[in-house]
C-alpha positions in Angstrom: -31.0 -33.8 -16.3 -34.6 -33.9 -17.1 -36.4 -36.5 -14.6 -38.3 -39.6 -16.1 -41.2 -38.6 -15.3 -41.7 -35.4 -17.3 -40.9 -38.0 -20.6 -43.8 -40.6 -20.1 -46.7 -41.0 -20.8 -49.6 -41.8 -18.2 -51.2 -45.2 -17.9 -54.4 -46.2 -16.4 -56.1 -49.5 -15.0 -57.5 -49.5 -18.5 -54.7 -50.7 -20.5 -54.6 -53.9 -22.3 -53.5 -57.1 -21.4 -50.4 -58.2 -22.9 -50.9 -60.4 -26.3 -49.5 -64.3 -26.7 -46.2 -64.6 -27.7 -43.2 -62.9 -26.6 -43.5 -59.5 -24.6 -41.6 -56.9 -22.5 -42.0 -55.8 -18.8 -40.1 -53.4 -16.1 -38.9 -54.9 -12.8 -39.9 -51.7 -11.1 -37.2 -52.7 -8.2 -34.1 -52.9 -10.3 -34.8 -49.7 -12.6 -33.0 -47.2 -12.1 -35.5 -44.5 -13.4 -32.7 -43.2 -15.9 -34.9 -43.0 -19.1 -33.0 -45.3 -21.2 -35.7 -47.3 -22.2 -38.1 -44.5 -22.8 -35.1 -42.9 -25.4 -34.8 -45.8 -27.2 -38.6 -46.6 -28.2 -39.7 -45.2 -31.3 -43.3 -46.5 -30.3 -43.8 -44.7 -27.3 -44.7 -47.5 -25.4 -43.2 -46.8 -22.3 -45.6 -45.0 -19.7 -45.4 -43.7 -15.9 -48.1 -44.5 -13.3 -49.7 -41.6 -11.7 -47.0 -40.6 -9.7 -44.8 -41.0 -11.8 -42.1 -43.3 -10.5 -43.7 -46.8 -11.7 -43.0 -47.6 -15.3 -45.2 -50.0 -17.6 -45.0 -51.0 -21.1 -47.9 -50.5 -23.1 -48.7 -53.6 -24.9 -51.2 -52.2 -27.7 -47.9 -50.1 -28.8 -44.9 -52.5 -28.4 -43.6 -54.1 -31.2 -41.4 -56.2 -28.8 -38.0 -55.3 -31.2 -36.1 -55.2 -27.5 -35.1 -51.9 -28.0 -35.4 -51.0 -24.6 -33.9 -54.2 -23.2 -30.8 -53.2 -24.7 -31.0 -50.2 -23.6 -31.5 -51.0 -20.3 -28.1 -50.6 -17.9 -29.9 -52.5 -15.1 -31.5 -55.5 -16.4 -35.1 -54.3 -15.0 -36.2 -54.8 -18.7 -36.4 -57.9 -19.4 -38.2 -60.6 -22.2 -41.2 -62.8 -20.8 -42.8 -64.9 -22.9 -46.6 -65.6 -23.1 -48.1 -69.3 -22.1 
């Protein structure tokens, strides 16, 4: 099985700030790294941190459709929404 990983995407402190309204994030301490999330978006919005192991959603490419949410066997992605 390919590790996570090898399928993102780097971030950097540079990314964008999420947008108002309603938005995505990873709780980095109930994901599983299985790559569910990152299979199911067609935007490539999911990216790995530096080492690799801390996943982030890119903003400036989600659409917030909650693909990965419901891909997500764990929970870890879950809906926030923007005050």
């Amino acid at each position: 099985m390919q590790d996570v990983q090898d399928m993102l995407p780097l971030f950097d402190s540079e990314s964008p700030e999420p947008g108002s309204g309603v938005s995505y994030a990873i709780d980095i301490d109930r994901c599983m790294h299985c790559g569910d999330c990152v299979r199911s978006c067609l935007f490539g919005a999911i990216a790995a941190g530096p080492m690799g192991r801390t996943l982030r959603i890119l903003e400036d490419r989600c659409t917030a459709c909650g693909t990965c949410h419901e891909a997500c066997p764990t929970g870890a992605v879950y809906e926030r929404r923007e005050r």
